[in-house]
C-alpha positions in Angstrom: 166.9 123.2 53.2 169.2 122.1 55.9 173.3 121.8 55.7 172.5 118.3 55.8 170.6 117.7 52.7 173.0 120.7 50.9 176.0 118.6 51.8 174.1 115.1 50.8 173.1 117.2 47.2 176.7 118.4 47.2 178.4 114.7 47.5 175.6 113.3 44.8 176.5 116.6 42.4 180.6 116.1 42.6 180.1 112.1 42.7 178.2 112.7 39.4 180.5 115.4 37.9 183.6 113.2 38.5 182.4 110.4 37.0 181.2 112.5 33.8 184.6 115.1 33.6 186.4 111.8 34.1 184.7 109.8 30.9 184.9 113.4 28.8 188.9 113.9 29.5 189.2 110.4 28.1 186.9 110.9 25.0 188.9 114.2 24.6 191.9 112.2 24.6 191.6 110.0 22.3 189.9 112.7 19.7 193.0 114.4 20.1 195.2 111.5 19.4 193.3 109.8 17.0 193.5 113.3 14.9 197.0 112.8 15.0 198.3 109.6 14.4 194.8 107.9 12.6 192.9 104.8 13.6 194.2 104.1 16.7 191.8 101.7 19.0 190.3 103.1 21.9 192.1 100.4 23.9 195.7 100.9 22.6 195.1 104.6 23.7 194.1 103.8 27.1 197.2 101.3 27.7 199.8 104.0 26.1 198.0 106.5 28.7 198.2 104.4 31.7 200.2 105.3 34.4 200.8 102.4 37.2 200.9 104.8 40.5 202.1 102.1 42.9 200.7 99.3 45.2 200.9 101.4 48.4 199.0 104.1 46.8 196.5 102.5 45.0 195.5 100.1 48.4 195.2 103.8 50.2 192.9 104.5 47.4 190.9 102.0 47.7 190.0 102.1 51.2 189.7 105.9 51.2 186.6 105.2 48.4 185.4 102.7 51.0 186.1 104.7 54.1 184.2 107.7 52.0 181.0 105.5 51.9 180.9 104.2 55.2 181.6 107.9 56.1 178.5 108.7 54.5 176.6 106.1 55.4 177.8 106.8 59.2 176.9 110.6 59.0 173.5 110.0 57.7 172.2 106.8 59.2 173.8 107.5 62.4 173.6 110.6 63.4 169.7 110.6 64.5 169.1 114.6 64.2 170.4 114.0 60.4 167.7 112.2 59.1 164.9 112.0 62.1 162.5 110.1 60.1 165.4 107.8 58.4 168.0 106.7 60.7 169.3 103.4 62.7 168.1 105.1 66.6 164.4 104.2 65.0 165.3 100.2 65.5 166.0 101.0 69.1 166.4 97.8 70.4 168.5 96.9 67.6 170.8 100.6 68.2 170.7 100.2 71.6 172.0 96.6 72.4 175.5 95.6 73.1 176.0 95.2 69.6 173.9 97.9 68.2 177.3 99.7 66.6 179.1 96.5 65.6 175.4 95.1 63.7 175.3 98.7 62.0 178.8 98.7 61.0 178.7 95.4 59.4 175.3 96.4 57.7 177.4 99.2 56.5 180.1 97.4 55.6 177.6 94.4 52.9 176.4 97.2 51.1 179.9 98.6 50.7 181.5 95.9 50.0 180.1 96.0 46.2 181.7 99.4 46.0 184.9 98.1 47.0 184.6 95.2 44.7 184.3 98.3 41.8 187.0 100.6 43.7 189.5 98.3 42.4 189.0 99.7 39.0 190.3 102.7 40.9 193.6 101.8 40.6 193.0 102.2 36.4 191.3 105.5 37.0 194.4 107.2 38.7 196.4 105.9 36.1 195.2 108.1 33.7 195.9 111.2 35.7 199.6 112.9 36.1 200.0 113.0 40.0 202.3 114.8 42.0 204.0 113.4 45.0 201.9 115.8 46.9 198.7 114.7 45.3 199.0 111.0 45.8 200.1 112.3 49.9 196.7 114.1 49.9 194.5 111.4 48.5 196.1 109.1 51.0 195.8 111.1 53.8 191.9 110.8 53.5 192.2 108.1 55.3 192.8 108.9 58.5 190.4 112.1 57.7 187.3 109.9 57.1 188.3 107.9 60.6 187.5 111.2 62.0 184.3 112.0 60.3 183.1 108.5 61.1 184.7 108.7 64.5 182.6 112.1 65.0 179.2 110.3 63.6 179.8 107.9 65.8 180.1 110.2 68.7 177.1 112.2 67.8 175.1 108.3 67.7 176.3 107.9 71.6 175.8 111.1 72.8 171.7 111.2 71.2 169.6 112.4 72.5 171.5 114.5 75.2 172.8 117.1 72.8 172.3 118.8 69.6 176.5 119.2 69.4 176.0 120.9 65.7 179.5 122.2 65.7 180.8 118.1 65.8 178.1 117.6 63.0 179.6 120.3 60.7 182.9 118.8 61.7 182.0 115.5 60.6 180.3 116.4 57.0 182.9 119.2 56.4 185.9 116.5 56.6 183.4 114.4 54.7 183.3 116.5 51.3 186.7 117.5 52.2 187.9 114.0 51.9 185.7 113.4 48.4 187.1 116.4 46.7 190.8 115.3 47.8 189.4 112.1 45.8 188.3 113.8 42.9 191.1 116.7 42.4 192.8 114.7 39.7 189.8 114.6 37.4 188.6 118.4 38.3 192.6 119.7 37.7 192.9 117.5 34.6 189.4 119.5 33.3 190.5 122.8 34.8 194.0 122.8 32.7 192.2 121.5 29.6 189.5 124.3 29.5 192.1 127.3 30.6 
């Protein structure tokens, strides 16, 4: 199995695992403070946890999730030695054509637009994790991170097929799944300090 499909099984896996660790702190939660204080609703317990983290953090947020997708998307669809079977080089006039790049960013773009449409409940997922001044600086810093994976992909698309470059093709998946776990630390530090 390639780095390539490791790091695509890696993304799925901590995607997955987030998502999962995510819903369990919450159903932990609320056991814990329903053994306390009684019937309290589910929905009262999420408002009293909810933490508003701030406008300029939560638009970073969301455009990191995005940038994360198109990232992907970039790495894997445009990078022809990726995916040799399954990539944009195989419409070639289509790839190569003054717009080749712009026509694949905006297909990139329609089918991430859904998930920025659901990265707005992002803003009420950090809300339930305590988050240091440092942490929020992190997540927001994926930003310019994922510019350079899909800046990298990019590269690799324009230079095909004149050179293998894998050291720019680690580069650009290893800032990649750096980027996603940055994204996810507040869910896998919340489970880490529940479980120790």
């Amino acid at each position: 199995m390639t780095y390539y499909l490791i790091g695509l099984v890696l993304f799925v896996v901590l995607l997955a695992g987030g998502a999962l660790l995510h819903r369990l702190n919450l159903v932990r939660t609320y056991n814990r403070l329903l053994s306390v204080s009684g019937g309290v609703s589910k929905e009262k317990v999420e408002e009293a946890l909810f933490t508003p983290q701030g406008s300029n953090f939560n638009a970073a947020a969301i455009s990191a999730w995005m940038l994360l997708f198109v990232a992907l998307a970039y790495f894997y669809f445009l990078t022809p030695r990726v995916f040799p079977d399954l990539n944009y080089f195989l419409v070639a006039d289509l790839a190569s054509g003054r717009l080749g790049l712009f026509i694949f960013g905006l297909m990139v773009m329609l089918v991430v637009g859904p998930v920025g449409a659901a990265s707005i409940r992002l803003m009420k997922f950090y809300g339930f994790y305590e988050m240091s001044r440092e942490m929020k600086a992190a997540i927001m810093l994926t930003v310019p991170v994922l510019m350079i994976s899909i800046s990298l992909s990019v590269y690799l698309g324009t230079l095909y097929p004149a050179g293998d470059a894998t050291d720019l093709k680690a580069a650009a998946l290893a800032t990649l799944l750096l980027s996603q776990i940055i994204l996810l630390s507040p869910v896998y530090i919340d489970t880490w300090e529940a479980v120790r």
